[in-house]
Kinemage of the C-alpha trace (Angstrom):
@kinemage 1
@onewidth
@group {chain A} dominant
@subgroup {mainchain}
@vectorlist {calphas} color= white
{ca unk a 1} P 109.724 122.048 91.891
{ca unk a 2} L 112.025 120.698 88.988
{ca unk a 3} L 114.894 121.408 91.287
{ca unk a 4} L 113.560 119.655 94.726
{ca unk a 5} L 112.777 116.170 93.248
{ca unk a 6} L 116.717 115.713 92.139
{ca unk a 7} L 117.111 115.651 96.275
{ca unk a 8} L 115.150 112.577 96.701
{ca unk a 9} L 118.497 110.467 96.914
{ca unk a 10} L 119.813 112.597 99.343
{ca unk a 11} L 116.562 114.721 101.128
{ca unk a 12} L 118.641 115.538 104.243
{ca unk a 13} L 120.513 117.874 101.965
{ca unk a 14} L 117.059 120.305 101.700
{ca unk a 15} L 117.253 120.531 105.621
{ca unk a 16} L 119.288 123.666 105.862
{ca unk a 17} L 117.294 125.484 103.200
{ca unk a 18} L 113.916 124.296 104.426
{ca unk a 19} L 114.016 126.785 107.532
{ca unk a 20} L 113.715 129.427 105.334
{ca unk a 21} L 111.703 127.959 102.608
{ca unk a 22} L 108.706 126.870 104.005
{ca unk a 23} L 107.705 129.339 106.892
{ca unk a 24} L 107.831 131.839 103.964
{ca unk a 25} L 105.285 129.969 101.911
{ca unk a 26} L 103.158 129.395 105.247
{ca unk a 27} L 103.143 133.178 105.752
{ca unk a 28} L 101.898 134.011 102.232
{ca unk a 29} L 99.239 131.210 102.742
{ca unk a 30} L 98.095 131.841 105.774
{ca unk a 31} L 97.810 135.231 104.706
{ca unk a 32} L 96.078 135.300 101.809
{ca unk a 33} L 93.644 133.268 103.137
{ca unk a 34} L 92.836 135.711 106.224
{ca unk a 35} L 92.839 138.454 103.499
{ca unk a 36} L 90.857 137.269 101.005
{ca unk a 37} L 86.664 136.906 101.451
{ca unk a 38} L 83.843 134.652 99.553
{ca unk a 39} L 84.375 131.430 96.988
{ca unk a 40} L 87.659 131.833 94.804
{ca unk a 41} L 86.780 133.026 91.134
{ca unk a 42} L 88.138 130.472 88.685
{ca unk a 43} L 91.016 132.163 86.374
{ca unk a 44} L 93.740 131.176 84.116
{ca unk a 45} L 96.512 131.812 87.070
{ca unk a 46} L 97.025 129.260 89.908
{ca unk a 47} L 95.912 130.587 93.032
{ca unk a 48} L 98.383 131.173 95.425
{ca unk a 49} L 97.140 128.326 98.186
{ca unk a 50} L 97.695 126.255 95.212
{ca unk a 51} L 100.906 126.803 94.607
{ca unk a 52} L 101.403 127.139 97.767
{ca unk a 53} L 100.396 124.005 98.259
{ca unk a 54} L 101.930 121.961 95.233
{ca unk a 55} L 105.662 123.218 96.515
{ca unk a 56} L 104.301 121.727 100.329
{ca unk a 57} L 103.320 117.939 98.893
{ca unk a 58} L 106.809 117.394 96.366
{ca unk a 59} L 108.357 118.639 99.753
{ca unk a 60} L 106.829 116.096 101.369
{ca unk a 61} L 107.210 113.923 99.239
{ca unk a 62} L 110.760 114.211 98.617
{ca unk a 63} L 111.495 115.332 102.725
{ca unk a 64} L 108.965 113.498 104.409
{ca unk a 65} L 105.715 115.132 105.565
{ca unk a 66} L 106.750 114.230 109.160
{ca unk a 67} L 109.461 117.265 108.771
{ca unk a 68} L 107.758 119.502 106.261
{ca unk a 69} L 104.611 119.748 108.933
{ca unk a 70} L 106.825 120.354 111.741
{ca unk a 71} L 107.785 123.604 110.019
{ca unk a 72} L 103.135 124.916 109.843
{ca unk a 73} L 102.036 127.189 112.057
{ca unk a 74} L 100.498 125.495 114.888
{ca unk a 75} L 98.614 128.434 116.340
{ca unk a 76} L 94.976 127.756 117.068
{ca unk a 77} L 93.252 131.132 115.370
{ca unk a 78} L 94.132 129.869 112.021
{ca unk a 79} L 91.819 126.088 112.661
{ca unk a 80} L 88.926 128.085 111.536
{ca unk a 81} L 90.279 130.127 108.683
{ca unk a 82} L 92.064 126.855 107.306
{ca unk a 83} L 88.852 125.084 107.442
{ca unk a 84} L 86.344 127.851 106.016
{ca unk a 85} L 88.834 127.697 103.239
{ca unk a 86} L 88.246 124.044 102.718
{ca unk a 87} L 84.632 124.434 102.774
{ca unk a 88} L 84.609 127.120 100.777
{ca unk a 89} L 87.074 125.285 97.737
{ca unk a 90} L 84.647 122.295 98.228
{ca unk a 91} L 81.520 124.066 97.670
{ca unk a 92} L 82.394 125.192 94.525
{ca unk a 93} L 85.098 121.914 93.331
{ca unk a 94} L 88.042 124.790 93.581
{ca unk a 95} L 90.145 122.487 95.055
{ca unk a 96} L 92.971 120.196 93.645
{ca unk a 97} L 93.827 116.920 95.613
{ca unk a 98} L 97.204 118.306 96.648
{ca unk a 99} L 95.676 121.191 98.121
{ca unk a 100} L 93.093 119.301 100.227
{ca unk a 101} L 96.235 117.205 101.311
{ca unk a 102} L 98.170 120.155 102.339
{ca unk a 103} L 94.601 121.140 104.098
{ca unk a 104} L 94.179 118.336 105.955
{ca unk a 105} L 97.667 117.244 106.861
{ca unk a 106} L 97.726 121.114 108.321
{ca unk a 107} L 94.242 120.637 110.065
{ca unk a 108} L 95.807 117.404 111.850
{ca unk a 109} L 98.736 119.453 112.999
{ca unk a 110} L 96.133 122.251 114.561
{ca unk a 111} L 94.430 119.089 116.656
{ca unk a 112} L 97.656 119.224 119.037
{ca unk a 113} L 95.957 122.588 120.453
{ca unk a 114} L 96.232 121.919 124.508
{ca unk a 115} L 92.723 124.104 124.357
{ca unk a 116} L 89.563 122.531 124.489
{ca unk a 117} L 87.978 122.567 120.826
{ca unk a 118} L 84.813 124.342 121.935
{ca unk a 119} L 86.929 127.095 123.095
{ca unk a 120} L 88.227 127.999 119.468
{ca unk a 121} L 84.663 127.709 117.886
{ca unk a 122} L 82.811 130.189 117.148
{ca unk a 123} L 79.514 128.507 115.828
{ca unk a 124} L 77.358 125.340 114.919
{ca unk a 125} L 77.208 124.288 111.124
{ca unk a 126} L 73.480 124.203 109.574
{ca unk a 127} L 73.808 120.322 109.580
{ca unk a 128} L 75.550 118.644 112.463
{ca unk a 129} L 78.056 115.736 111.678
{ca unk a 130} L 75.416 112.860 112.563
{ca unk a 131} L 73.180 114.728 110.297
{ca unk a 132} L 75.491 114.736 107.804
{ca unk a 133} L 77.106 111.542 107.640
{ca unk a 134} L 74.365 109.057 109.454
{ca unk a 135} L 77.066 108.045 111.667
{ca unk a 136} L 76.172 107.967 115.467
{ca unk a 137} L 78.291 110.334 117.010
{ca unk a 138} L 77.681 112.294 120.687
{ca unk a 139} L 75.603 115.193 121.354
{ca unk a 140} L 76.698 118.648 121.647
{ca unk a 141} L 80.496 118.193 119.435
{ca unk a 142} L 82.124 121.861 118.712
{ca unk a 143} L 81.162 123.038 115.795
{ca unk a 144} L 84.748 122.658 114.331
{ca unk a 145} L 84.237 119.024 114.944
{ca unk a 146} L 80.833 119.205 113.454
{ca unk a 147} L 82.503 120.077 110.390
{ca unk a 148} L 85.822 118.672 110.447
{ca unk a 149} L 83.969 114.448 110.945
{ca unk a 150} L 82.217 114.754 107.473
{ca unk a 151} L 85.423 116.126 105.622
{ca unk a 152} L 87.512 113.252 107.412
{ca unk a 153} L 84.862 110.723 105.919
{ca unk a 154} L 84.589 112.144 102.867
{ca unk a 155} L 87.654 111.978 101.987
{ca unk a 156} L 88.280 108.360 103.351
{ca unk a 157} L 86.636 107.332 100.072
{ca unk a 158} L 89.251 108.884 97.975
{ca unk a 159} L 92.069 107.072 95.908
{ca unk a 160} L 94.775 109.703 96.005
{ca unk a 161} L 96.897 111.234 99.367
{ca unk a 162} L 94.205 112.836 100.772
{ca unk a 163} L 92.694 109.453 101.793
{ca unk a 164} L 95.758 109.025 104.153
{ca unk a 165} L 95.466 112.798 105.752
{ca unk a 166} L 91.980 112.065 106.524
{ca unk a 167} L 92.609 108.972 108.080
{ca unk a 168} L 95.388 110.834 109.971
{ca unk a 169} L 93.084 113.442 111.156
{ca unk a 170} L 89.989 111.860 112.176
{ca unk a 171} L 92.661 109.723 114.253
{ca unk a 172} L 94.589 112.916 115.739
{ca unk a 173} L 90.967 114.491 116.659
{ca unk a 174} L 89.297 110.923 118.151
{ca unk a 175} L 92.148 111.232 120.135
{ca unk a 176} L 92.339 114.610 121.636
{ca unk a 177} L 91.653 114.074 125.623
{ca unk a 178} L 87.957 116.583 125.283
{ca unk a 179} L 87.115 114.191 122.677
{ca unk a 180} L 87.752 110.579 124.648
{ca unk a 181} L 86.007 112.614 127.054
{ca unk a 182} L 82.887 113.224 125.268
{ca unk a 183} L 82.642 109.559 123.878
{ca unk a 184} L 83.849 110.275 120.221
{ca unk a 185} L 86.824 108.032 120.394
{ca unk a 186} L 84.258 105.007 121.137
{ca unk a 187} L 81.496 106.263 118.254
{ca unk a 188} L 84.210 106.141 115.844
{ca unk a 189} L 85.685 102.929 116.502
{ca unk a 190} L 82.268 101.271 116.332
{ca unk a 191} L 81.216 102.825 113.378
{ca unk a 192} L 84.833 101.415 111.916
{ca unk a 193} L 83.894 97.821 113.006
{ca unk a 194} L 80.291 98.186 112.484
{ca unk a 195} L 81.376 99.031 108.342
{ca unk a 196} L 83.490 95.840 107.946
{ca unk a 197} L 80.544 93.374 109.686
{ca unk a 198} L 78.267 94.948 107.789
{ca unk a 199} L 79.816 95.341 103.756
{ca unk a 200} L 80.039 93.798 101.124
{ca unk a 201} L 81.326 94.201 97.271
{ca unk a 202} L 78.429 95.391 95.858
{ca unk a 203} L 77.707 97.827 98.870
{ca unk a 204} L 81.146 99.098 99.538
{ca unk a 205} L 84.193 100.356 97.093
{ca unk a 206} L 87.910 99.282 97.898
{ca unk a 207} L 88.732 102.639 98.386
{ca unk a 208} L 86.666 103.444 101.270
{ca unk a 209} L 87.329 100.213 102.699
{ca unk a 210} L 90.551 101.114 102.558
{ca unk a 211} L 89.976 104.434 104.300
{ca unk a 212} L 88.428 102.922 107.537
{ca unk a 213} L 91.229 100.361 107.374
{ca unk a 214} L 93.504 103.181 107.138
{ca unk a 215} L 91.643 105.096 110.159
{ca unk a 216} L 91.953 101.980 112.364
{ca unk a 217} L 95.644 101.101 111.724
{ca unk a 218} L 96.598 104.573 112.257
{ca unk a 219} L 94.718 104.505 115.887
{ca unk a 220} L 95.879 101.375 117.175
{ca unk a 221} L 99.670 102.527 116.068
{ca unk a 222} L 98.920 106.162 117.736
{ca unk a 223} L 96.785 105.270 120.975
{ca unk a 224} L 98.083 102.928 123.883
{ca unk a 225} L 96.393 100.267 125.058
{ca unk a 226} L 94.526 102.041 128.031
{ca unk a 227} L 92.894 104.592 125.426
{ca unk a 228} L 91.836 101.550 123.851
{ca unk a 229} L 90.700 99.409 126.000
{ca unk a 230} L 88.576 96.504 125.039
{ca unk a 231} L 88.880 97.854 121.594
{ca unk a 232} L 91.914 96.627 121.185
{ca unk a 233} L 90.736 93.013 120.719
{ca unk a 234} L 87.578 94.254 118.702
{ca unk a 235} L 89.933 95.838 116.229
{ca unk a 236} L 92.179 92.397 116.153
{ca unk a 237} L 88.897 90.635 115.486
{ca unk a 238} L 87.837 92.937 112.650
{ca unk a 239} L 90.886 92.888 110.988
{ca unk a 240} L 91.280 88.457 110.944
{ca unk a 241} L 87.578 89.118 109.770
{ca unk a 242} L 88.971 90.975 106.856
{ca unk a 243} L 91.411 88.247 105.884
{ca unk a 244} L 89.266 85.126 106.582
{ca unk a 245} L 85.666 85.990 105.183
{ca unk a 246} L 85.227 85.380 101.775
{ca unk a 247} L 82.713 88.242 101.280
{ca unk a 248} L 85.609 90.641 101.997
{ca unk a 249} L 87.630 88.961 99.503
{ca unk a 250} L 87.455 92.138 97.258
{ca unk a 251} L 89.318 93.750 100.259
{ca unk a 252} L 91.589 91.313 100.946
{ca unk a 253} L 92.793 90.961 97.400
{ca unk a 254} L 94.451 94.180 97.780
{ca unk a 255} L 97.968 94.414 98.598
{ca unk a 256} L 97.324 97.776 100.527
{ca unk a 257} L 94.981 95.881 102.455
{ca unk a 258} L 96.684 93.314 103.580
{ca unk a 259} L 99.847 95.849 104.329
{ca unk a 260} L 97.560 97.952 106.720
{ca unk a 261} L 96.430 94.299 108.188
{ca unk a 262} L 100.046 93.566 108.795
{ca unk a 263} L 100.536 96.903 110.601
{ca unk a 264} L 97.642 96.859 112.722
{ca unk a 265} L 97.926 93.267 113.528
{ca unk a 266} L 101.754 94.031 114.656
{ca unk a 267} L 100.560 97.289 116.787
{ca unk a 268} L 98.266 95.328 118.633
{ca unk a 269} L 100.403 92.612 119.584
{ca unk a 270} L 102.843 95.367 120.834
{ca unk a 271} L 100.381 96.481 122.799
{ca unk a 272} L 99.568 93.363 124.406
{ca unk a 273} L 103.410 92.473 124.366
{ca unk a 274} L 103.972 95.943 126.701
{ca unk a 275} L 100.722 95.309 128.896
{ca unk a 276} L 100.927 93.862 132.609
{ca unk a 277} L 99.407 90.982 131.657
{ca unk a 278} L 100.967 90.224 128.443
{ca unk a 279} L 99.972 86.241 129.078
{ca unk a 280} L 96.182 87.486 127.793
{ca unk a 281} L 97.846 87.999 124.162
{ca unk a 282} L 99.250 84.274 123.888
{ca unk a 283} L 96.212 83.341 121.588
{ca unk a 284} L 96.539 86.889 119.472
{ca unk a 285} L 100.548 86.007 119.132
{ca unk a 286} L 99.958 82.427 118.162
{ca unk a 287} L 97.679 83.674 114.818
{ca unk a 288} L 99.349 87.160 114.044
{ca unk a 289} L 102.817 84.841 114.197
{ca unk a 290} L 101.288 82.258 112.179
{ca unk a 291} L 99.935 85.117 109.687
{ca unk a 292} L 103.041 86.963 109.094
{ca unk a 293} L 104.801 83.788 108.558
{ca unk a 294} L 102.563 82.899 105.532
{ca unk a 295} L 102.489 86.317 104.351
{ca unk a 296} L 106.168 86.767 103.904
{ca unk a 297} L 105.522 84.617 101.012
{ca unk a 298} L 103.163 86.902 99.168
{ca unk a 299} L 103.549 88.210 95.691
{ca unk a 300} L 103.373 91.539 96.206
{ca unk a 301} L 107.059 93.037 98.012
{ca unk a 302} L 105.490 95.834 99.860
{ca unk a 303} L 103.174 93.144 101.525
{ca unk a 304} L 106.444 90.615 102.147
{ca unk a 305} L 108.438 93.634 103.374
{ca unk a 306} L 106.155 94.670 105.937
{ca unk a 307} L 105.463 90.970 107.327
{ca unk a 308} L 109.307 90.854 107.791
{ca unk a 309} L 109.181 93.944 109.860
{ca unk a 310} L 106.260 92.769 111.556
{ca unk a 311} L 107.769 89.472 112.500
{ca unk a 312} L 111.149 91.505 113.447
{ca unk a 313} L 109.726 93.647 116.015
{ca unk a 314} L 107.406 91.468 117.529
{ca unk a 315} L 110.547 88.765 118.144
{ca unk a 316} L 112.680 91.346 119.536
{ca unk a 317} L 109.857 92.115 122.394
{ca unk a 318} L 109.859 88.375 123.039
{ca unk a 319} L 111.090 86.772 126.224
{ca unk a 320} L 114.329 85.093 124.202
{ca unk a 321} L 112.879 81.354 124.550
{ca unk a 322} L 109.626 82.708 122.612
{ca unk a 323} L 112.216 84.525 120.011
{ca unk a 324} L 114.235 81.489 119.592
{ca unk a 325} L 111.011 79.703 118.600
{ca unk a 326} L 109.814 82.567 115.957
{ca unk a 327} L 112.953 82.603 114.423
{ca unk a 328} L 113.160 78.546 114.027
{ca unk a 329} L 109.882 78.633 112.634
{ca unk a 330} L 111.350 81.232 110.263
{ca unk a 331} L 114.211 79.246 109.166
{ca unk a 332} L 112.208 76.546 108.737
{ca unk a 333} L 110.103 78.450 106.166
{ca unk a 334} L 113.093 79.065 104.427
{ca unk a 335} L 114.340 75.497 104.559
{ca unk a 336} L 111.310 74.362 103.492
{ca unk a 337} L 111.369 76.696 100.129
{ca unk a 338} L 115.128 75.850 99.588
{ca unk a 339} L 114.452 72.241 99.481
């Protein structure tokens, strides 16, 4: 590991050594996990998914974890395996946070199956996910996705990487065409907006608010606007909600917050932007525009720098009249600081 992080200037340079890298590590992982039976015995040595594991996040980390999970085995027979490891680690608090993030990011990857989920299950938990949770999901889920919802939620709460992969995988399963089909997509999303009407400080921590914001910026910048549907707007709604109410102050005083805001508030103008009736979205454009120009001023840089993107992409999808007028109002931000 000492010698991958000195590649961080230049990660490209890994690319020719990651071929044969990392489907070796998969292989050992995948095997010793279809090889070995019952809850890991705690010892002195790291287990080899561990390792495994630690090598997988600094690549990530140093490659992006776009490329390093392009390189996991994608086959479906290993969904169930992967998971009754996770349970298993869980159970007995075997398992480090890079491990779960390996875990989950790997579980996302397996949601791409083109085979129905019930198809690769072979059984119903004790507890179903409803059960289990208190959320109200549909009747009759796969059993995989009867375990895989209170993992995802679980982990939403968390304040290390895993929180992101979870929010990455509830969004890659919600997704999946069985699942639309079965009504999870829509249980999901109002269970998301039902949590942000309905906390407050003393109910909710920042970290699980910033899961579910997590889980709803990563759907509106995965799903179009016809998988959506009238969504779309809720989620705009819930979001200005987030930076207007002062009982979600605690939320909005965080600058990851207000990043995910910017990202989900410049997805869904997109959307409308691309739509065949992009004249419904003048409202949404006047406030998001308005927004980002006031948040380009904000103290924190990751917050300014995504505003400026956010402004950037939304005034290149303009017709050029409507550009012209963003970027005047931009200069005259500028001018106005100057002076």
């Amino acid at each position: 590991m000492v010698k991958i992080e000195p590649f961080q200037e230049e990660p490209q340079l890994l690319d020719t050594h990651l071929r044969y890298v990392v489907p070796q590590l998969v292989d050992a992982y995948l095997e010793y996990l279809l090889q070995s039976t019952g809850t890991p015995i705690k010892s002195k040595a790291v287990p080899l998914p561990l390792a495994v594991s630690r090598v997988l996040y600094i690549l990530c980390k140093v490659r992006g974890q776009k490329v390093i999970v392009g390189f996991l085995n994608n086959e479906p027979r290993y969904l169930e395996p992967i998971l009754d490891h996770f349970e298993k680690g869980l159970g007995g608090e075997f398992l480090v946070w890079e491990e779960k993030f390996v875990a989950l990011l790997w579980l996302s990857h397996l949601m791409l199956a083109p085979f129905d989920l019930a198809s690769i299950s072979s059984g119903q938990p004790a507890a179903t996910a409803h059960q289990r949770t208190g959320i109200t999901l549909p009747d009759n889920l796969p059993g995989v996705v009867n375990r895989i919802i209170p993992i995802c939620i679980d982990h939403l709460k968390c304040a290390t990487r895993e929180r992101d992969a979870a929010a990455g995988l509830l969004v890659r399963l919600s997704l999946r065409p069985d699942m639309r089909k079965v009504g999870l997509l829509e249980s999901l999303v109002k269970w998301a907006l039902s949590f942000f009407s309905n906390t407050t400080e003393s109910v909710s921590d920042i970290h699980t608010c910033l899961g579910v914001l997590t889980f709803l910026s990563g759907l509106v910048a995965s799903a179009n606007k016809d998988e959506l549907g009238d969504f779309l707007m809720d989620i705009y709604k819930a979001c200005d909600f987030i930076v207007n109410q002062g009982n979600l102050e605690f939320v909005k005083s965080s600058a990851v917050a207000r990043k995910l805001v910017i990202k989900t508030f410049r997805h869904i103008v997109t959307h409308y932007l691309q739509s065949d009736s992009p004249e419904d979205s003048s409202a949404v454009l006047e406030e998001v525009i308005d927004f980002l120009l006031q948040t380009v001023g904000d103290g924190d840089s990751p917050v300014r720098y995504a505003a400026s993107k956010a402004l950037s992409v939304i005034t290149m999808k303009l017709e050029p009249e409507l550009g012209a007028e963003v970027i005047e109002a931009i200069l005259g931000c500028l001018n106005e600081d100057a002076a």
